[in-house]
mmCIF file of the N, C-alpha and C atoms, coordinates in Angstrom:
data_MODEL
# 
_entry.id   MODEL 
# 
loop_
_atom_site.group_PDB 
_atom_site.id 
_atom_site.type_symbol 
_atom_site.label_atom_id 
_atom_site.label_alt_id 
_atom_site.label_comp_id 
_atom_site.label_asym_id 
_atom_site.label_entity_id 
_atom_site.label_seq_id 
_atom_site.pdbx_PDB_ins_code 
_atom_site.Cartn_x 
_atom_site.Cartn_y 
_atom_site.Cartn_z 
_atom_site.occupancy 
_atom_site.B_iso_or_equiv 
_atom_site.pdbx_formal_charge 
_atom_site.auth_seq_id 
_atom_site.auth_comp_id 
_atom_site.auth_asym_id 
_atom_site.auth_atom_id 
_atom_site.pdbx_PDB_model_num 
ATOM 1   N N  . UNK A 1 1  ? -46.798 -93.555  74.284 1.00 0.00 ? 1  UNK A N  1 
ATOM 2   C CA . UNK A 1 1  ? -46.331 -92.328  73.677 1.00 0.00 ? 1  UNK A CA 1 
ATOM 3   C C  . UNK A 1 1  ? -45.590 -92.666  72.392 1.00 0.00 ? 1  UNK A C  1 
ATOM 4   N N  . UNK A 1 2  ? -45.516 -92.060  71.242 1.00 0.00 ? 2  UNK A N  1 
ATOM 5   C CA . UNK A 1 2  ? -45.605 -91.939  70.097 1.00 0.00 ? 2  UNK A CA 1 
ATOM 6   C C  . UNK A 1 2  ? -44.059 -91.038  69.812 1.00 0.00 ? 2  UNK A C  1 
ATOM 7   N N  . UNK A 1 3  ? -42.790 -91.866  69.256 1.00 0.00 ? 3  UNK A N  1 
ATOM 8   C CA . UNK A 1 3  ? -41.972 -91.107  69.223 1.00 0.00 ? 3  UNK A CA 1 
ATOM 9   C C  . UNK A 1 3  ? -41.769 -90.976  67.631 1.00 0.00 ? 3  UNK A C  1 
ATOM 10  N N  . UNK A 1 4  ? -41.666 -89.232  67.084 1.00 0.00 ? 4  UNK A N  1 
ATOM 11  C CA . UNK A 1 4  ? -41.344 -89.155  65.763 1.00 0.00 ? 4  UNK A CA 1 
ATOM 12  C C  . UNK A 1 4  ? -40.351 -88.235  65.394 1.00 0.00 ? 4  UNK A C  1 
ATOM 13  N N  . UNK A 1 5  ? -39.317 -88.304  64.162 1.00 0.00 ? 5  UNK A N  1 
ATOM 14  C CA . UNK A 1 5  ? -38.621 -87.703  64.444 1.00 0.00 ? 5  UNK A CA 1 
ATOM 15  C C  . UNK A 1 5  ? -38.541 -86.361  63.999 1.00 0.00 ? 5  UNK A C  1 
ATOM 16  N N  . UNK A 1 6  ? -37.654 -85.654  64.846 1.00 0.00 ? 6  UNK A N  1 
ATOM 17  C CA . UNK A 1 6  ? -38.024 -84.028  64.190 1.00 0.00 ? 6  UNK A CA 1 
ATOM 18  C C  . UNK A 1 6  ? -38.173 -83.347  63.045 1.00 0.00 ? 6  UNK A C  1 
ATOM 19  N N  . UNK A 1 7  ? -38.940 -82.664  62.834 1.00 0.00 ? 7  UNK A N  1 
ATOM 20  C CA . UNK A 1 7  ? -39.040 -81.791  61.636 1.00 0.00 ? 7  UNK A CA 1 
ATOM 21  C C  . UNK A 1 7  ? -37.814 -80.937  61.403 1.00 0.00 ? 7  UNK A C  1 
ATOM 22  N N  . UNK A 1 8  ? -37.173 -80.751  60.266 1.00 0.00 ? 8  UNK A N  1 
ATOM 23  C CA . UNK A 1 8  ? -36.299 -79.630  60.051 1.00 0.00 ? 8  UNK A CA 1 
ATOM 24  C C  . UNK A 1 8  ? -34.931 -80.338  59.560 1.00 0.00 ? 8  UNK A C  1 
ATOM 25  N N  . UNK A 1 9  ? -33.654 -79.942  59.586 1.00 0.00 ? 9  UNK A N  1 
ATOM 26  C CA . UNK A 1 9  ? -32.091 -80.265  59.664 1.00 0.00 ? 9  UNK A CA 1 
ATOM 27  C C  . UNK A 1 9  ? -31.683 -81.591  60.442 1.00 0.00 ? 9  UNK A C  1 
ATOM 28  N N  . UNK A 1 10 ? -32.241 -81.833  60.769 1.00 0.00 ? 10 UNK A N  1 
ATOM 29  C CA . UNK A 1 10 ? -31.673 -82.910  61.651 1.00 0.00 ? 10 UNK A CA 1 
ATOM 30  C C  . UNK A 1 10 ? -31.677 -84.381  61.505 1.00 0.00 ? 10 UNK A C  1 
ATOM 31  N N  . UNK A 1 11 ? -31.652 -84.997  59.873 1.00 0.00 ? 11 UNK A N  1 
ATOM 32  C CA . UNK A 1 11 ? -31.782 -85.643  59.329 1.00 0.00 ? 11 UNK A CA 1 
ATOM 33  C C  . UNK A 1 11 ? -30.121 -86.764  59.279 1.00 0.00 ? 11 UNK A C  1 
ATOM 34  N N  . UNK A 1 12 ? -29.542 -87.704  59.553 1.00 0.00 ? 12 UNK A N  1 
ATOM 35  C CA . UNK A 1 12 ? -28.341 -88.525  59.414 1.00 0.00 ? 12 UNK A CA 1 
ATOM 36  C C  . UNK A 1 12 ? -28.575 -89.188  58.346 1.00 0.00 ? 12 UNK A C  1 
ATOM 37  N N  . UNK A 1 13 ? -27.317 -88.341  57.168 1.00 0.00 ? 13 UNK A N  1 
ATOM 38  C CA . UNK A 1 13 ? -27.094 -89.258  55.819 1.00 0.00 ? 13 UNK A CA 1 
ATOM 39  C C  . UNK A 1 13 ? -25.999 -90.270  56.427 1.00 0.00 ? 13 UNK A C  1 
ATOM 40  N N  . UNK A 1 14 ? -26.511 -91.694  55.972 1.00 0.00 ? 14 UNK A N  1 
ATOM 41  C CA . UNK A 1 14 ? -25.841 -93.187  55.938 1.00 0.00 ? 14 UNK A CA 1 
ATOM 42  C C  . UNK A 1 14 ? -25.010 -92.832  54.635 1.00 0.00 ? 14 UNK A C  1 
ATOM 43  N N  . UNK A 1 15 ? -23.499 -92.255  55.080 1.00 0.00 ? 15 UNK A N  1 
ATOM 44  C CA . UNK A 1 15 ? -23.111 -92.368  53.096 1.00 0.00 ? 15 UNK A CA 1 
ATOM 45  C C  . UNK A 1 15 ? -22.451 -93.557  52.615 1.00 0.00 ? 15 UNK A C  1 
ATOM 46  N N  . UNK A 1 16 ? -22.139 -94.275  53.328 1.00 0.00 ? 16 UNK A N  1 
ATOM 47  C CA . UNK A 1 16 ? -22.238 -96.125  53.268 1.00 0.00 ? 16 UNK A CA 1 
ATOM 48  C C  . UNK A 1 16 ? -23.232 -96.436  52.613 1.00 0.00 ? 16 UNK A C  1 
ATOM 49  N N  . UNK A 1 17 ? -24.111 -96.130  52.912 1.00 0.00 ? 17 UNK A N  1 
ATOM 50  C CA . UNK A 1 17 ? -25.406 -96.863  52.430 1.00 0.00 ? 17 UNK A CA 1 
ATOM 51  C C  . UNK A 1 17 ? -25.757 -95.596  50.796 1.00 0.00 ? 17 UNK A C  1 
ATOM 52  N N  . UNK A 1 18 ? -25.873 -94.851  51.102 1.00 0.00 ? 18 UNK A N  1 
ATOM 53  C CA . UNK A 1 18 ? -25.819 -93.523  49.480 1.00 0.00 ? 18 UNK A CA 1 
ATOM 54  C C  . UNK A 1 18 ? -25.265 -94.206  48.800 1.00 0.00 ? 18 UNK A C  1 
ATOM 55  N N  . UNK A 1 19 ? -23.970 -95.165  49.065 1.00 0.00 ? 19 UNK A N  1 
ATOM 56  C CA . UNK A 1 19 ? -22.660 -95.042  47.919 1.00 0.00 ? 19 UNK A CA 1 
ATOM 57  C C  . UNK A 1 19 ? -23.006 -96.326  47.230 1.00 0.00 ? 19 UNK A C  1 
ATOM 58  N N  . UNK A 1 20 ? -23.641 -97.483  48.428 1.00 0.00 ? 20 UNK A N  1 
ATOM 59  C CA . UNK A 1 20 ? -24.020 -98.321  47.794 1.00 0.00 ? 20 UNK A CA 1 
ATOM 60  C C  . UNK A 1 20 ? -25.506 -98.298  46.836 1.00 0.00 ? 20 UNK A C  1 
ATOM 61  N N  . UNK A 1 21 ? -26.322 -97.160  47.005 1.00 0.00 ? 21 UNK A N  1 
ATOM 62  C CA . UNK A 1 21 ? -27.302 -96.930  46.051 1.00 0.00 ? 21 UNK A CA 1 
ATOM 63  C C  . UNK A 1 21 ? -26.822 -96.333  44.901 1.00 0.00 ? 21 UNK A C  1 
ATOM 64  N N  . UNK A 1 22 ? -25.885 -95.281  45.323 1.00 0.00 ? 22 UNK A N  1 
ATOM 65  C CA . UNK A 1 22 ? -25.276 -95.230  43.652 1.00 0.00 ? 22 UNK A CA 1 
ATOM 66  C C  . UNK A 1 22 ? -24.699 -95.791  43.225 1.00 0.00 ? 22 UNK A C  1 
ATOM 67  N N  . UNK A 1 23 ? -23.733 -97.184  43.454 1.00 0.00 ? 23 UNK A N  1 
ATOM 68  C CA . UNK A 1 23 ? -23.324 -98.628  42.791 1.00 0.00 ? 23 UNK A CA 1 
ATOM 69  C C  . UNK A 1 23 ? -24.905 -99.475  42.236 1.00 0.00 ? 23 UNK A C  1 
ATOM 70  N N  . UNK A 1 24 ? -25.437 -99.544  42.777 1.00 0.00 ? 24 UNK A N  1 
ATOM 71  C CA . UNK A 1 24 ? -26.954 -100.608 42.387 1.00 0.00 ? 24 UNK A CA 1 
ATOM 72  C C  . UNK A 1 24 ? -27.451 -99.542  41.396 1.00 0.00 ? 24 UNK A C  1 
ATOM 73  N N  . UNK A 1 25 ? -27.617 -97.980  40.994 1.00 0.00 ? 25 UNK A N  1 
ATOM 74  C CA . UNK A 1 25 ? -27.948 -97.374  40.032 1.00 0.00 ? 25 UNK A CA 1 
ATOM 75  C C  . UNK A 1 25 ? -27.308 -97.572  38.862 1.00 0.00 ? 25 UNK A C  1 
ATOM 76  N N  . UNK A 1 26 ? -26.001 -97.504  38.829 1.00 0.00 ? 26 UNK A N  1 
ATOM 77  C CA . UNK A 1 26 ? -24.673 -97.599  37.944 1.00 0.00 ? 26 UNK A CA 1 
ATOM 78  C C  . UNK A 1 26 ? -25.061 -99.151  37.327 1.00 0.00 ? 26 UNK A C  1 
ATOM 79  N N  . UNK A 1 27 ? -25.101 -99.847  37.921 1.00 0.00 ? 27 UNK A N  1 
ATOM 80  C CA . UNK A 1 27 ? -25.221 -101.472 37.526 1.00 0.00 ? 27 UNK A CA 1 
ATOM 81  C C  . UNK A 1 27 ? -26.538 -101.742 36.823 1.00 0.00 ? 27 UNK A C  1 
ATOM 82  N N  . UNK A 1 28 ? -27.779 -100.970 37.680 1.00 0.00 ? 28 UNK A N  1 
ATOM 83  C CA . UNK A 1 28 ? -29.191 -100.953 36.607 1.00 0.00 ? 28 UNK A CA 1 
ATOM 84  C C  . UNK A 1 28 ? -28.487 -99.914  35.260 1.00 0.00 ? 28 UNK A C  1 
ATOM 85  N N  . UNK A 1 29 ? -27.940 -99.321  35.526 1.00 0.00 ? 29 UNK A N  1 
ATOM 86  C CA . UNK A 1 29 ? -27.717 -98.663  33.804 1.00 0.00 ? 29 UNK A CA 1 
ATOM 87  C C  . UNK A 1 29 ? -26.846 -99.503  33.216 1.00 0.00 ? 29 UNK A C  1 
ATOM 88  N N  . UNK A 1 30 ? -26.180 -100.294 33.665 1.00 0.00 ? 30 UNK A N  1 
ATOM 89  C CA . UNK A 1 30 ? -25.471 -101.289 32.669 1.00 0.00 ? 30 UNK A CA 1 
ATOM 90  C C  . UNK A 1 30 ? -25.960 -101.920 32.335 1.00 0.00 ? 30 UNK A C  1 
ATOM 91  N N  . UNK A 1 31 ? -27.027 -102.502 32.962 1.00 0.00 ? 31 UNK A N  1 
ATOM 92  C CA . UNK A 1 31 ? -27.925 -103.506 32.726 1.00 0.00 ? 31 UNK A CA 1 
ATOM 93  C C  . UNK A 1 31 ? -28.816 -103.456 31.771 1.00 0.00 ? 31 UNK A C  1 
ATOM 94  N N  . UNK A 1 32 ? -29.356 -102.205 31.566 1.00 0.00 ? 32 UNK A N  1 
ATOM 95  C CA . UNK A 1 32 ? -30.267 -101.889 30.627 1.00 0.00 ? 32 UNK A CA 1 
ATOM 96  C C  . UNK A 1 32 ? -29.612 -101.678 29.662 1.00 0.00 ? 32 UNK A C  1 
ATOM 97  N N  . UNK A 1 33 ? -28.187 -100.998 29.507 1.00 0.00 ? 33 UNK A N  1 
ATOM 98  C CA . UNK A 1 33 ? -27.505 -100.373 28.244 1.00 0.00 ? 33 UNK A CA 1 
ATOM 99  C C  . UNK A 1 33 ? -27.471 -102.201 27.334 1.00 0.00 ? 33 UNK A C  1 
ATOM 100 N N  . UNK A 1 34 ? -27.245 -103.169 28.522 1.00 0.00 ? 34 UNK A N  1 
ATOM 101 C CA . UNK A 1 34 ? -26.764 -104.279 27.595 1.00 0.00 ? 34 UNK A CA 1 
ATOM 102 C C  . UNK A 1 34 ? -27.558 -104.815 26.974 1.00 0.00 ? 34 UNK A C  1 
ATOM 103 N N  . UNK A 1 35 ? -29.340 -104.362 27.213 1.00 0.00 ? 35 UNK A N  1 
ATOM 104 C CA . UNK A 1 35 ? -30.559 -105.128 26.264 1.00 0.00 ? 35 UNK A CA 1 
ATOM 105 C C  . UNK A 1 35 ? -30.266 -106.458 26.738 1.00 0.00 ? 35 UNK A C  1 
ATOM 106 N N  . UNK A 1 36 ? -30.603 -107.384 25.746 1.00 0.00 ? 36 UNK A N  1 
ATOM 107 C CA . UNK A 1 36 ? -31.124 -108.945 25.789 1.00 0.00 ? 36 UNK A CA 1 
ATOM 108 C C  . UNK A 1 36 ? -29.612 -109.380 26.623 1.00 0.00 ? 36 UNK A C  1 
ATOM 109 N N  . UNK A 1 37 ? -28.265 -108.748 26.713 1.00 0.00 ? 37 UNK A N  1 
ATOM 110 C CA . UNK A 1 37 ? -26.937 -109.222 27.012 1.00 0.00 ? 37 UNK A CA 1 
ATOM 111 C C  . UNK A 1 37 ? -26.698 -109.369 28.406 1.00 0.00 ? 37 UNK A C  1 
ATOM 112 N N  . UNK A 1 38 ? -26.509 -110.966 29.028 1.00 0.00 ? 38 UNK A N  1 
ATOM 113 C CA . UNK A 1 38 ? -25.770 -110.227 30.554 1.00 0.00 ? 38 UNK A CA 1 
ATOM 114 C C  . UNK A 1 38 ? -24.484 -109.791 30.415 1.00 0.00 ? 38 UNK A C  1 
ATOM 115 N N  . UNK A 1 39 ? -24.764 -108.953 31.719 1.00 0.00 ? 39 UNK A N  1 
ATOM 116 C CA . UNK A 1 39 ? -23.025 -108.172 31.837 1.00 0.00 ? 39 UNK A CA 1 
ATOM 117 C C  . UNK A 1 39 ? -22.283 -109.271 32.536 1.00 0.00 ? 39 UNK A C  1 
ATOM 118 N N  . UNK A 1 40 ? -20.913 -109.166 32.205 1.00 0.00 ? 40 UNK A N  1 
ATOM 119 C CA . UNK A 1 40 ? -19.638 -110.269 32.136 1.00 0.00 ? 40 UNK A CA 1 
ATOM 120 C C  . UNK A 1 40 ? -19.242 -109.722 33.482 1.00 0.00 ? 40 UNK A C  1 
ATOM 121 N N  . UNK A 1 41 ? -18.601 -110.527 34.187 1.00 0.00 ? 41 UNK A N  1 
ATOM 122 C CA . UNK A 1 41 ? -17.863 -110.216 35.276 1.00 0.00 ? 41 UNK A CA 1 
ATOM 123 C C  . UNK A 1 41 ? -16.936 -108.655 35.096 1.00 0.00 ? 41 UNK A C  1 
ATOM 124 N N  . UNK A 1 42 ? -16.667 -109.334 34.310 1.00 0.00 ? 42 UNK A N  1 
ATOM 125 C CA . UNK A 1 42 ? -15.177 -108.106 33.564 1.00 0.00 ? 42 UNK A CA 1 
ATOM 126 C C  . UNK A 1 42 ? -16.021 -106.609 33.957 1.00 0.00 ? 42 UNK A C  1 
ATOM 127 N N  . UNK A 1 43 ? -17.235 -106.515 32.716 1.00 0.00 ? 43 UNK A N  1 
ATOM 128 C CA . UNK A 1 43 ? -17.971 -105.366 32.432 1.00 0.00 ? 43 UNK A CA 1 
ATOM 129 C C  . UNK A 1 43 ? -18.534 -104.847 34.205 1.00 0.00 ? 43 UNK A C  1 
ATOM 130 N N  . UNK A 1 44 ? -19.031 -106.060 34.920 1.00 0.00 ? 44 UNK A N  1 
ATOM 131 C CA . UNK A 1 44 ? -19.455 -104.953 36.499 1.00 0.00 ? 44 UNK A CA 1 
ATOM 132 C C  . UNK A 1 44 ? -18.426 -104.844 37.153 1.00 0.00 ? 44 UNK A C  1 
ATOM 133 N N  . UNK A 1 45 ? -17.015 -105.420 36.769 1.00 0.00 ? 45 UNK A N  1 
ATOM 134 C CA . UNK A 1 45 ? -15.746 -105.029 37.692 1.00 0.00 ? 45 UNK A CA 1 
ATOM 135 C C  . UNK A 1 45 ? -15.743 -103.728 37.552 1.00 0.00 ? 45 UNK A C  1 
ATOM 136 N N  . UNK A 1 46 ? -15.814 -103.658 35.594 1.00 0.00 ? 46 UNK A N  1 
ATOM 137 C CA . UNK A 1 46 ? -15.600 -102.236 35.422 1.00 0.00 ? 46 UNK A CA 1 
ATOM 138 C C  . UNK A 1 46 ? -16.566 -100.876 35.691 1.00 0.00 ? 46 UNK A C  1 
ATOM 139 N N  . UNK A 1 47 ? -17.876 -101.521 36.079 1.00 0.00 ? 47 UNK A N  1 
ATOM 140 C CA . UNK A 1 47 ? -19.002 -100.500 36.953 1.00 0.00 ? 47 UNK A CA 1 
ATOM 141 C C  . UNK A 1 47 ? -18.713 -100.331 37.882 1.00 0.00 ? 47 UNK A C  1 
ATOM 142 N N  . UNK A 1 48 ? -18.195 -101.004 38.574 1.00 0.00 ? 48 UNK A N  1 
ATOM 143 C CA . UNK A 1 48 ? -18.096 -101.180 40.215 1.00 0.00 ? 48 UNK A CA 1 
ATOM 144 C C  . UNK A 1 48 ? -16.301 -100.057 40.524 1.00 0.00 ? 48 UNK A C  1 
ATOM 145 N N  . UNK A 1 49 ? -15.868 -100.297 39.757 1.00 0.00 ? 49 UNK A N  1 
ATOM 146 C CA . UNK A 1 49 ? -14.029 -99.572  39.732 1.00 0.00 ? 49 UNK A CA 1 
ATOM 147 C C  . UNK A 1 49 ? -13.741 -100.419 40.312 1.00 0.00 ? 49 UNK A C  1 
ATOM 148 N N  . UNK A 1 50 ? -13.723 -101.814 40.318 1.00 0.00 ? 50 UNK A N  1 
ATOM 149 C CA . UNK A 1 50 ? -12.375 -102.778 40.839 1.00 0.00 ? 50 UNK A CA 1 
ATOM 150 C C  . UNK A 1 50 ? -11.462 -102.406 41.110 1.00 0.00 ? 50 UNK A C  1 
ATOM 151 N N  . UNK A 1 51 ? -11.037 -102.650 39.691 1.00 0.00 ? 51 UNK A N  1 
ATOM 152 C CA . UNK A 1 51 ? -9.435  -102.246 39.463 1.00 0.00 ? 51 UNK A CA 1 
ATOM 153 C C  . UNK A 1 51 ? -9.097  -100.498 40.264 1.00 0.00 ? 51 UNK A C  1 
ATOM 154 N N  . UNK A 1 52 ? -10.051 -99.949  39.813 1.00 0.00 ? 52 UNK A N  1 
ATOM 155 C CA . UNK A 1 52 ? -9.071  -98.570  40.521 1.00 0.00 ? 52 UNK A CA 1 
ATOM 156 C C  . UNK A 1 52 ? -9.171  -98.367  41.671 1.00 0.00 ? 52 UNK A C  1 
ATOM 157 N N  . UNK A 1 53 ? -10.315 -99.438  42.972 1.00 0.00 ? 53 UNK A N  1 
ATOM 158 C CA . UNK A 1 53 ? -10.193 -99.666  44.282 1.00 0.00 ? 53 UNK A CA 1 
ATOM 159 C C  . UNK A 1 53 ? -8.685  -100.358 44.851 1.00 0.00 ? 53 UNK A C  1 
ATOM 160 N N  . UNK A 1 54 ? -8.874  -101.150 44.136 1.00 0.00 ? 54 UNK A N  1 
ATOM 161 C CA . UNK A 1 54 ? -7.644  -102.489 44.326 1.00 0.00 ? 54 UNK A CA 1 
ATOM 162 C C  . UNK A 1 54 ? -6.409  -101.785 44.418 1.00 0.00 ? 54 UNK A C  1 
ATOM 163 N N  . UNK A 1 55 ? -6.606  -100.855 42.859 1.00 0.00 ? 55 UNK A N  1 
ATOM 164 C CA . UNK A 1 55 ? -4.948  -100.082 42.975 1.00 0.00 ? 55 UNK A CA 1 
ATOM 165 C C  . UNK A 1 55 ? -4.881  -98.946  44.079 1.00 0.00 ? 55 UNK A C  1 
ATOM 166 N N  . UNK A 1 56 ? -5.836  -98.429  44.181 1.00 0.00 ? 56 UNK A N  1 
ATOM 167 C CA . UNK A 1 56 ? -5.662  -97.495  45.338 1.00 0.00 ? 56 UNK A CA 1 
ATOM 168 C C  . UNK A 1 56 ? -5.931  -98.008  46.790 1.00 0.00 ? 56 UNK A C  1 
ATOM 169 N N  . UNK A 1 57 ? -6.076  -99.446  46.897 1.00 0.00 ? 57 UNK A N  1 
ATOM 170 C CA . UNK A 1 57 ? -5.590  -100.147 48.550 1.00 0.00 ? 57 UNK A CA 1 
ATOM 171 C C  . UNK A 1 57 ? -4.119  -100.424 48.746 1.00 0.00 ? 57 UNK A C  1 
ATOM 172 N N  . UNK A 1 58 ? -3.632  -100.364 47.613 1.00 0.00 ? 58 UNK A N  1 
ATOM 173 C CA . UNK A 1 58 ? -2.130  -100.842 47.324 1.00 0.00 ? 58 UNK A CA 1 
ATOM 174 C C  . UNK A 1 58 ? -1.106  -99.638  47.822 1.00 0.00 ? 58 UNK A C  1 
ATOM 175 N N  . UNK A 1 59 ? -1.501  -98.760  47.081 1.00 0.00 ? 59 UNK A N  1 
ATOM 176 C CA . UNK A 1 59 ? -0.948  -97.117  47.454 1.00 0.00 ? 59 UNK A CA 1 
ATOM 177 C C  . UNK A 1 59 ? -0.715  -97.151  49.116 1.00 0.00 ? 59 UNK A C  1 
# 
C-alpha cells in the first residue's frame, strides 16, 4: 500500500529550514553583486547579521 500525503492545508512549514534558504539566497546575491570578487568574511558576517545576532544573545 502506497502512502501519499493529503491534498489540501495540511502541509508543515520547516521555518528552520525557510530561514536557512533565505540566508543561502541573501549570500547568492552577494555573491553575484561581487562579480569576479570573493566576499570577505567581514562582508557574509554582514549578510548573515552576525553582529546583530551576537548582540541580541547578549540582551
Amino acid at each position: 500500500m502506497m502512502h501519499v500525503a493529503p491534498v489540501g492545508g495540511t502541509a508543515v512549514q520547516d521555518h528552520v529550514a525557510l530561514a536557512e534558504i533565505e540566508l543561502c539566497g541573501e549570500l547568492i546575491i552577494a555573491a553575484s553583486a561581487a562579480h569576479e570578487e570573493r566576499l570577505s568574511l567581514e562582508s557574509i558576517d554582514a549578510v548573515l547579521k552576525v553582529a546583530e545576532e551576537r548582540d541580541a544573545s547578549r540582551r
